[in-house]
N, C-alpha and C positions, 0 to 999 in steps of 0.2 A: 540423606546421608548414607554412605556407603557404609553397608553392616559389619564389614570385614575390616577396610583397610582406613576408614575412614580416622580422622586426626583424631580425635576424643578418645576411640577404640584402640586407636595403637596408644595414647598416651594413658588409657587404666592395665593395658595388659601391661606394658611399660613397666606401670608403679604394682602389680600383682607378681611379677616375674623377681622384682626385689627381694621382697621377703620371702618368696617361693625356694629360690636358692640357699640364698642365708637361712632359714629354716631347715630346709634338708643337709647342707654343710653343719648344722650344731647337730641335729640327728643322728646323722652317720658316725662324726665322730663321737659322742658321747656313747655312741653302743661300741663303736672301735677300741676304744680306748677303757671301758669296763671288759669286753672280752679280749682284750690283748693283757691285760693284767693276770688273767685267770689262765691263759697259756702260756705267758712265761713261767709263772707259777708250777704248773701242767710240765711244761718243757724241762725245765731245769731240774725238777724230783726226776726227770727219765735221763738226766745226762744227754741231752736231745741239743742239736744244733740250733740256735739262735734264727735260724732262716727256714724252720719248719713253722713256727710262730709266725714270719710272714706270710707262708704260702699257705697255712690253713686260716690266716685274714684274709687275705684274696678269697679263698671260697663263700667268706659268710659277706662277703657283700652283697651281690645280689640278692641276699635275702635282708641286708640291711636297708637297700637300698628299697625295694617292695614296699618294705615295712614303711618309710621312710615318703612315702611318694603321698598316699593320698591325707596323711598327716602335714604335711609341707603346702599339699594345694590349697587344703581350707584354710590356715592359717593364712596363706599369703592373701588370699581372697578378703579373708577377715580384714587382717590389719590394713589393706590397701584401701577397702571401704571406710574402715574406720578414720583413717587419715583424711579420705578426701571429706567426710563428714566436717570433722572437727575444723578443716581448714576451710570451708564453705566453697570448697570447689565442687562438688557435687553439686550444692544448691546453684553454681554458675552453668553448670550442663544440663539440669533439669530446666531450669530456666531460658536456656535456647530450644524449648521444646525436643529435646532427648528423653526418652523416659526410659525408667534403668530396665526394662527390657529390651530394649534398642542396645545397652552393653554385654548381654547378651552371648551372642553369636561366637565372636573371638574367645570369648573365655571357655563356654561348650566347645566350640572348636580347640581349646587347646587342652579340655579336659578327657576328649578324643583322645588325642594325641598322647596324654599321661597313661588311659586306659587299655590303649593297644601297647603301651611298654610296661604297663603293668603284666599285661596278661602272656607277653612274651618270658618276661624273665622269671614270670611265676610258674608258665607252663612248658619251658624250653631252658632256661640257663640256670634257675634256682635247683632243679632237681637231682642236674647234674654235676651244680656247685655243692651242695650238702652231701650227695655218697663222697666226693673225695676228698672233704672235710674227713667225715667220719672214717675213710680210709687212711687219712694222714695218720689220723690218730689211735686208730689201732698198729699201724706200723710203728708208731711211735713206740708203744706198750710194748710189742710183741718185739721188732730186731732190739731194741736198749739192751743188749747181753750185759752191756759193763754195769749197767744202771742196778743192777742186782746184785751186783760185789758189795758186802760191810765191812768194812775192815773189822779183822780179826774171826768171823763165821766162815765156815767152810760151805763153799758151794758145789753140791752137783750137777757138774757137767754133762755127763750122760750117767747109766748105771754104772758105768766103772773106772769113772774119773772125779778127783774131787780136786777144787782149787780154793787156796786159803791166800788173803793178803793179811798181814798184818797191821798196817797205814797203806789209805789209798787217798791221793790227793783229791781234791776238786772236780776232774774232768770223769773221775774214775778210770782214766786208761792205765793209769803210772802208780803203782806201788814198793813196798818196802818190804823185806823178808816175806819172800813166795813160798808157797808150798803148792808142789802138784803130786799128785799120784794118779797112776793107771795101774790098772790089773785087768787084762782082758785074759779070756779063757785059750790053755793050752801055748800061750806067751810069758813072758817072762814079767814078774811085775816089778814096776820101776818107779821110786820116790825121787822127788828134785825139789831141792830147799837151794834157792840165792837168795842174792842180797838187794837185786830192784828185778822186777819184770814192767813190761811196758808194750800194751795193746796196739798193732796197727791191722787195717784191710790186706785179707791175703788177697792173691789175684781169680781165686778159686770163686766163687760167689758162693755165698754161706756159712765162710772160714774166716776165722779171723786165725793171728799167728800172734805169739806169747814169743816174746826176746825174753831173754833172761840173763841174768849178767853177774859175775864173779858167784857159781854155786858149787853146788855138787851132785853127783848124779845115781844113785844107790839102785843096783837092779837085783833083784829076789834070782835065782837060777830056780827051774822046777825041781833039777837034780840035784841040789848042791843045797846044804846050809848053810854056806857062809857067801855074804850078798857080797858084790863088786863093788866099787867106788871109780867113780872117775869126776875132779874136776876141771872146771871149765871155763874159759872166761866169759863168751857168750853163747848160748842153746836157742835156739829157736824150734818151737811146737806148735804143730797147725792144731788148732780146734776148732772142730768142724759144730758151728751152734744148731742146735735144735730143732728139729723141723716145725715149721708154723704153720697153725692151721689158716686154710685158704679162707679170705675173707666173702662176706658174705656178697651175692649179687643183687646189682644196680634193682631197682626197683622191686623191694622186697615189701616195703611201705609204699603206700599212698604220695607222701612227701617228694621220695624221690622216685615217681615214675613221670616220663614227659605225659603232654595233654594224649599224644595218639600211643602211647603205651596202655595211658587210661581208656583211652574209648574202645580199642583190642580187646581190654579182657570186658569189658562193659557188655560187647558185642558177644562175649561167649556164652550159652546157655549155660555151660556146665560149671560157670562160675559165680551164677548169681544165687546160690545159696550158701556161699563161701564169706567167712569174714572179710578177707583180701576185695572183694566186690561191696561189701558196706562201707570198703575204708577207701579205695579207689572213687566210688562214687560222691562220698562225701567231699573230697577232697577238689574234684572237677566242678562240684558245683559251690563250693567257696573259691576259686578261683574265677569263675564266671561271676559270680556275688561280686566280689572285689573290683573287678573290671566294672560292672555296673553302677557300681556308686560313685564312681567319677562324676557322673550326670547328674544325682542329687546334689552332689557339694556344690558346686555355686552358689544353688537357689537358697543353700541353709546357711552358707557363708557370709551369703550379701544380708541378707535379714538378719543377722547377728550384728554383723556388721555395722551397719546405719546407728550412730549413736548422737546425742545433743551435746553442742558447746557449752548449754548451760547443766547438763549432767554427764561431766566428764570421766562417766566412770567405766570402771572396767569385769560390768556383770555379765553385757553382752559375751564378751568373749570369754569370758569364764563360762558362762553357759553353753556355748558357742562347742567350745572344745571339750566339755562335759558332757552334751548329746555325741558330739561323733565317738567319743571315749565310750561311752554306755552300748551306743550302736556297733562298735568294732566286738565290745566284751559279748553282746548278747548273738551276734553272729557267731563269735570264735566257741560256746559256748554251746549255741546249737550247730557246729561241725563237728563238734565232740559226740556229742548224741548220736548225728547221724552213724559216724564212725562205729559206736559201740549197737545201730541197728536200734535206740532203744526208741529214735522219732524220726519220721521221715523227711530228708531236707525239703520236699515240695511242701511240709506242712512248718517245720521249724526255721528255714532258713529263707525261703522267700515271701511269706506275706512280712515279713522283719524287714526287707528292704524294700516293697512294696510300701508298708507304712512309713519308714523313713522317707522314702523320696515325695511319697503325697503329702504327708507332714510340712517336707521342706518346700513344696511349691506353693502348698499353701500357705505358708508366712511368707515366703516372697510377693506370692497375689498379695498379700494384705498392707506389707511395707513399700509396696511399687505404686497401690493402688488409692492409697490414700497417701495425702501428701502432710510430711510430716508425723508417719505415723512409723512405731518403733516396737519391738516385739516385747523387748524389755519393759517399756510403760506399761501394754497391755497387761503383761503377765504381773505387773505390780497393783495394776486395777484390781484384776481377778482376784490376788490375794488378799487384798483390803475387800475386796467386796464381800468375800470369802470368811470375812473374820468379822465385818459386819453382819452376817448370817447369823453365826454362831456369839455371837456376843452377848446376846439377850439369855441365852441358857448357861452362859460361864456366870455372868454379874450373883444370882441366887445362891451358887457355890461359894462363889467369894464373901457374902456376905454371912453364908453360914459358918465359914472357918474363921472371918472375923470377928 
C-alpha cells in the first residue's frame, strides 16, 4: 500500500480534514465574536468609528488563528478515530492487514504542513499583527478629541482655551449652546457663546474646525474696558488638538518581535544580561515548542481516540482534550518563568514536551500494538487495581466509624 496516496490514507485524512475545519471555524469565531463585543464596547465610549473594530479584528486573527490550529488538529484526529471506531471501519482496515501505523504517514505529513504555518504566523505575521492592534488602539485613545466633551464640563483645550457644550448628541461632534474662550498673551481675549457648534476635519492634519452658528462674539480690548460685541451667523475656529505622544516601537516585547529580530539581539553579547533577552529568548523557544507538538498530536489523538461500540462513551476524548489542555497550561506557564529569568526553558520547557511526545508514542505503541486494546480500559484497570490496594486499610476505618 502506498503510504501517502494510497485509498484508505486519502479516505482517513478525508474524514480528519472534516472536523479539523469545522473545529477551527467554531474556534475562531467564538474568540471573534467575545473580542468583538469588548471593542465595540471599547469603540463606542471613544466616539471611535465602527470600521476600527474591524480592522483591529483583522489583526487578532492570526493570533486566533495559532491559537486555533493545533487545538483543531487533535480534535479532528480524535473524533475521526472515534467514528471510524464506533462504525467498525477501522476494524475493516486493520482487518486487510493495515496497521494504524501504516495511517501514519499522511496525517505526520499533514501535521508538517500545520507546523511550518504555525511557526510562520507565530514568528512572522502574529508579531506584526499584534503592534498594530495595540497601535490601533492607542490611536483610538489618544486622537478621540470629541470623546472627551461632557456635556455641560468645560474642557481644556490648550492653556488658554476652554470649550463648554451644554448637550452633545451621540456622535459627540454636534452640540447645543457652545462656549469657547481664548486669552493668549499680549492679544486680545475673546469669549463666543452660540447656539449649536458642530465638529468636522480641517485640512490641516492635527486641526479640527469648530462651525458655530447664530452666536456672539465678546472681545476683551488690552486698552479699553469695555468689551466689543459682534454677532454672527456662522464662525468658524480652527483648533489645533494636542500634540500626541509618539507611540511606542515595533518590537519592544518578546511578542511582537519577528523570529530574526529575536535571534539579532539573541546574537548580541551586550544583551544577554538584559531582561529584553530573558523575554526574547523565552519567547523563540515557545514558538519552536509550538511548532514541535504537531508531531506528538496524532500519536495522543489516535490513542484517545480508539474507543468500543459496546462502551460508547465519551472519557476518551474528555481525557484526550484534558492532557493537551494541561500540556498547553504547563508550557504557557513555564514561558512565563522563563520570561521573568526565574527557570531556564532548556530546563522548564523542553523535557515538558519531551515527556508529552514519549508519553503520546507510547499509548499509541500500546493501542496499535495490541489488538483491541484502549487506553481508557487500561487506565480504569489501573484505578480499580489501585483501589484494590488500598481497600484492605480503608475496611478497619470504616468499621471503626461504624
Amino acid at each position: 500500500m502506498n503510504p501517502f496516496f494510497g485509498q484508505i490514507n486519502r479516505f482517513v485524512l478525508t474524514s480528519i480534514l472534516v472536523p479539523f475545519f469545522g473545529t477551527m471555524a467554531v474556534a475562531i469565531f467564538l474568540l471573534t465574536t467575545d473580542q468583538m463585543l469588548r471593542l465595540f464596547n471599547f469603540v463606542v465610549n471613544e466616539n471611535g468609528p465602527i470600521s476600527l473594530v474591524f480592522m483591529m479584528l483583522g489583526n487578532l486573527l492570526p493570533e486566533y488563528v495559532a491559537l486555533s490550529l493545533p487545538i483543531s488538529f487533535f480534535i479532528g484526529i480524535l473524533i475521526a478515530f472515534r467514528r471510524l471506531s464506533l462504525n467498525s471501519e477501522l476494524e475493516v482496515i486493520t482487518g486487510n492487514g493495515v496497521a494504524l501505523r501504516n495511517l501514519l504517514p499522511p496525517i505526520l505529513a499533514f501535521g508538517f504542513i500545520l507546523a511550518a504555518a504555525d511557526a510562520y504566523i507565530e514568528g512572522t505575521i502574529k508579531p506584526q499583527s499584534l503592534y498594530r492592534y495595540q497601535q490601533l488602539g492607542f490611536m483610538a485613545q489618544q486622537h478621540m478629541f470629541t470623546s472627551k466633551l461632557r456635556p455641560g464640563e468645560f474642557l481644556p483645550i490648550s492653556d488658554r482655551q476652554v470649550l463648554r457644550f451644554a448637550t452633545i448628541d451621540k456622535t459627540g461632534r454636534q452640540g447645543k449652546q457652545a462656549f469657547f474662550r481664548t486669552c493668549d498673551e499680549d492679544k486680545p481675549c475673546t469669549v463666543i457663546t452660540a447656539k449649536d457648534g458642530v465638529f468636522a476635519t480641517a485640512r490641516n492634519k492635527g486641526h479640527l474646525v469648530l462651525h458655530l452658528k447664530d452666536g456672539r462674539q465678546l472681545v476683551y480690548l488690552l486698552d479699553d474696558e469695555h468689551p466689543m460685541f459682534l454677532d454672527f451667523d456662522r464662525l468658524d475656529i480652527d483648533i489645533p488638538l494636542p500634540d500626541l505622544p509618539a507611540f511606542r516601537k515595533r518590537a519592544d516585547i518578546g511578542e511582537e518581535a519577528t523570529n530574526g529580530e529575536i535571534l539579532r539581539v539573541l546574537r548580541d553579547p551586550e544583551a544577554q544580561h538584559t531582561e529584553r533577552f530573558h523575554n526574547y529568548r523565552a519567547n523563540l523557544h515557545g514558538r519552536i515548542i509550538n511548532a514541535l507538538s504537531f508531531i506528538a498530536l496524532p500519536f495522543l489523538a489516535i490513542a484517545f481516540g480508539l474507543t468500543s461500540k459496546r462502551r460508547n462513551s465519551y472519557g476518551g476524548v474528555i481525557l484526550g482534550i484534558g492532557s493537551l489542555i494541561l500540556y498547553l497550561e504547563v508550557i504557557q506557564s513555564a514561558t512565563v518563568w522563563a520570561k521573568e529569568a526565574t527557570l531556564s526553558p532548556w530546563l522548564g520547557m523542553w523535557p515538558v514536551l519531551g515527556l508529552f511526545t514519549l508519553s503520546s508514542m507510547i499509548l499509541f505503541v500500546y493501542v496499535s500494538e495490541i489488538p483491541g486494546a484502549q487506553v481508557l480500559g487500561q487506565l480504569r484497570r489501573i484505578f480499580f487495581d489501585c483501589v484494590n490496594v488500598i481497600k484492605p486499610y480503608l475496611l478497619p476505618l470504616q468499621r471503626r466509624r461504624g
